[in-house]
C-alpha positions as CSV (number, residue, x, y, z in Angstrom):
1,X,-4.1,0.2,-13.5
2,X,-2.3,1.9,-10.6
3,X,-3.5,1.2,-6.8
4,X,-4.2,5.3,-6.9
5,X,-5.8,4.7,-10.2
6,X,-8.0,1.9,-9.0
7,X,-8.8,3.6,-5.3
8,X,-10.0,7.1,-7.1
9,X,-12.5,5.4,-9.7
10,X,-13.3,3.1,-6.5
11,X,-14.1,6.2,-4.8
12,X,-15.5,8.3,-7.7
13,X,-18.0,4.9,-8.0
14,X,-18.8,5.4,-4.6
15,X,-19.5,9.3,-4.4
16,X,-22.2,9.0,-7.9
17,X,-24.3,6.0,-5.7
18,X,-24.5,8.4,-2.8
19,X,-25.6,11.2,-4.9
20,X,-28.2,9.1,-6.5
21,X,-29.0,8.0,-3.3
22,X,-28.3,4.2,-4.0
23,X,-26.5,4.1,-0.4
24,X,-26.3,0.1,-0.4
25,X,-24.4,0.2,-3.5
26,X,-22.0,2.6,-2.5
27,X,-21.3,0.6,1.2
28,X,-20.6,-2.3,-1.3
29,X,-18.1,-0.1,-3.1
30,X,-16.6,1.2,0.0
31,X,-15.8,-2.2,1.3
32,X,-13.9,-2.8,-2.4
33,X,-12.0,0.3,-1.2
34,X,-11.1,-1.2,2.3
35,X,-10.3,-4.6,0.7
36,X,-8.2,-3.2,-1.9
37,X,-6.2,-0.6,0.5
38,X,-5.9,-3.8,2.4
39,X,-4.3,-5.6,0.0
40,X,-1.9,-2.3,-0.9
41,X,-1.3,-2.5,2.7
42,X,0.2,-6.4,3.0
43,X,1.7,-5.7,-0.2
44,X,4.2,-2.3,1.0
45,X,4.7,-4.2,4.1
46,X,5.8,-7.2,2.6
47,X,8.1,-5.0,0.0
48,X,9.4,-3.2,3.1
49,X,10.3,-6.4,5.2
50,X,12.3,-8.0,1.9
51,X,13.9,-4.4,1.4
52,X,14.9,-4.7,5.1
53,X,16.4,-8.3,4.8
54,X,18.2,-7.6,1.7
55,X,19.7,-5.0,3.6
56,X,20.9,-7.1,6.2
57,X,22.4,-9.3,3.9
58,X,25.0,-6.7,2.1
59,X,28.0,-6.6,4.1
60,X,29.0,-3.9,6.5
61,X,31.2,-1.1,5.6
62,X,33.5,-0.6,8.7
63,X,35.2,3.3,8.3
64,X,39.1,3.1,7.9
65,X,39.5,4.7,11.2
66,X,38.2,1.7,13.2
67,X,39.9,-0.6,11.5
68,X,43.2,-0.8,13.2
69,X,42.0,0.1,16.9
């Protein structure tokens, strides 16, 4: 199951224990949702910060013009 898949049953959880008025429940439920968009959070930035240091490791292409100045 997808983060967006997990986050909108999370959330759908959430809304049906506020409508039955079982609001203790549904705070529970909204702190899953904070954990998990927590985790989701770490997890981009870590993605994002390899992405960005593999990127630095590929080798510069200098343009033909600036070659030879």
């Amino acid at each position: 199951m997808t983060y967006e898949q997990q986050r909108a049953q999370l959330v759908s959880q959430a809304q049906e224990h506020i409508k039955n008025g079982n609001i203790e429940e549904a705070n529970k439920i909204m702190n899953q949702i904070r954990s998990l968009d927590a985790e989701h959070e770490q997890s981009a930035t870590a993605q994002a910060n390899l992405d960005a240091l593999n990127g630095t490791r590929q080798s510069a292409q200098v343009p033909a013009q600036f070659l030879n100045a």
